[in-house]
Every structure is written in C-alpha cells, then in structure tokens.
C-alpha positions in Angstrom: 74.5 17.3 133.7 77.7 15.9 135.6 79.0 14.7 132.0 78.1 17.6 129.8 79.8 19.9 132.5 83.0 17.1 132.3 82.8 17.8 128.8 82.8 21.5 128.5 86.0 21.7 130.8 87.7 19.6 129.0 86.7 21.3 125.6 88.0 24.8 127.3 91.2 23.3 127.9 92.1 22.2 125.0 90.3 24.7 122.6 93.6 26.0 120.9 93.8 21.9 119.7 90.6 22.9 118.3 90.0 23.0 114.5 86.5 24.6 113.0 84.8 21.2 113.0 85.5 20.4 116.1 84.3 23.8 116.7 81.0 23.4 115.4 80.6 19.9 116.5 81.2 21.0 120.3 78.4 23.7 119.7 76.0 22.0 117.7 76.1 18.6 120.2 75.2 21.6 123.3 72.8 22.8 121.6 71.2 19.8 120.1 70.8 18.5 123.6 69.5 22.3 124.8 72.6 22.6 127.3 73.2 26.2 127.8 76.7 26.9 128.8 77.4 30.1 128.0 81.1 30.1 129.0 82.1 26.8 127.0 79.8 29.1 123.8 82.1 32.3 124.7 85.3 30.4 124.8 84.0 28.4 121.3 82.7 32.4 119.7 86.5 33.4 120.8 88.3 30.6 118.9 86.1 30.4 115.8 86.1 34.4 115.6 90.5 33.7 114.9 89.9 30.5 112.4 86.7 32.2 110.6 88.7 32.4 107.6 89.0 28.4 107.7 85.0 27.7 108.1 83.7 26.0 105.1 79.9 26.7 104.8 78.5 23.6 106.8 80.3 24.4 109.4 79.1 28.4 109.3 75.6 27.1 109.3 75.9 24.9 111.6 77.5 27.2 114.4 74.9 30.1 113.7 71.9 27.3 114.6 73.3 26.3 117.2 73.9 29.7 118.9 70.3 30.3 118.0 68.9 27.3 118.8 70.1 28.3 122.2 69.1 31.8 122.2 72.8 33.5 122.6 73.2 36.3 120.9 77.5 36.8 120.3 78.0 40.5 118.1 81.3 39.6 117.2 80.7 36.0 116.4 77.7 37.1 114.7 79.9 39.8 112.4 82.8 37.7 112.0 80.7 35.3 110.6 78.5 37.4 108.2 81.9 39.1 107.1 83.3 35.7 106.0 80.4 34.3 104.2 
C-alpha cells in the first residue's frame, strides 16, 4: 500500500492540474485495484463536482463505477452528475 498511498498524495496536491480524465482515471485505477481512500475520492468528488460541465460520457460512467465499485456513496457527486447527464 506504501505506493498507492505515494500516489494519492501526490494526486491531492496537484488536483487543480487535474482535467476530467485524469479525474476518472485516478478513481477508476483505486478502484479497480479495491483501494479505498476515501479522502483522495473526496478530494476527486470536490474537483469533478466544479468541471462536471466538461465530462464527456465515458468519463461519467466511468467515475460513477468506480465510486460504486468501492461502495462510497458522495450526494453531491452523485447529483452533480445525474444533473449533467
């Protein structure tokens, strides 16, 4: 876990670099590999949540699996999401 833990800081501090697919990349590659980190997901929910506008629909999909592939459950992600589909 020492890597994915390397990778989730620096991911959080350089989120605002971020773009939706690197977004949904970030979550889907967590979640593909079943790595719960719910802060690195909240930080990732809070910067898709101001770009929504930008997702194409791969990229929608993609983020809502991989937020229920790991079981989290983010009400505003989850609204922002359904309101730009």
């Amino acid at each position: 876990q020492p890597l994915m833990q390397a990778i989730s800081w620096a991911v959080m501090t350089k989120i605002s670099n971020f773009r939706a697919q690197n977004l949904t990349n970030t979550a889907w590659s967590f979640a593909t590999l079943i790595v719960l980190d719910e802060p690195l997901l909240d930080v990732i929910a809070g910067a898709s949540i101001l770009s929504i506008a930008s997702f194409i629909p791969l990229e929608l999909t993609n983020l809502a699996w991989s937020y229920a592939t790991l079981g989290v459950n983010n009400g505003p992600l989850l609204n922002a999401m359904s309101s730009s589909a």
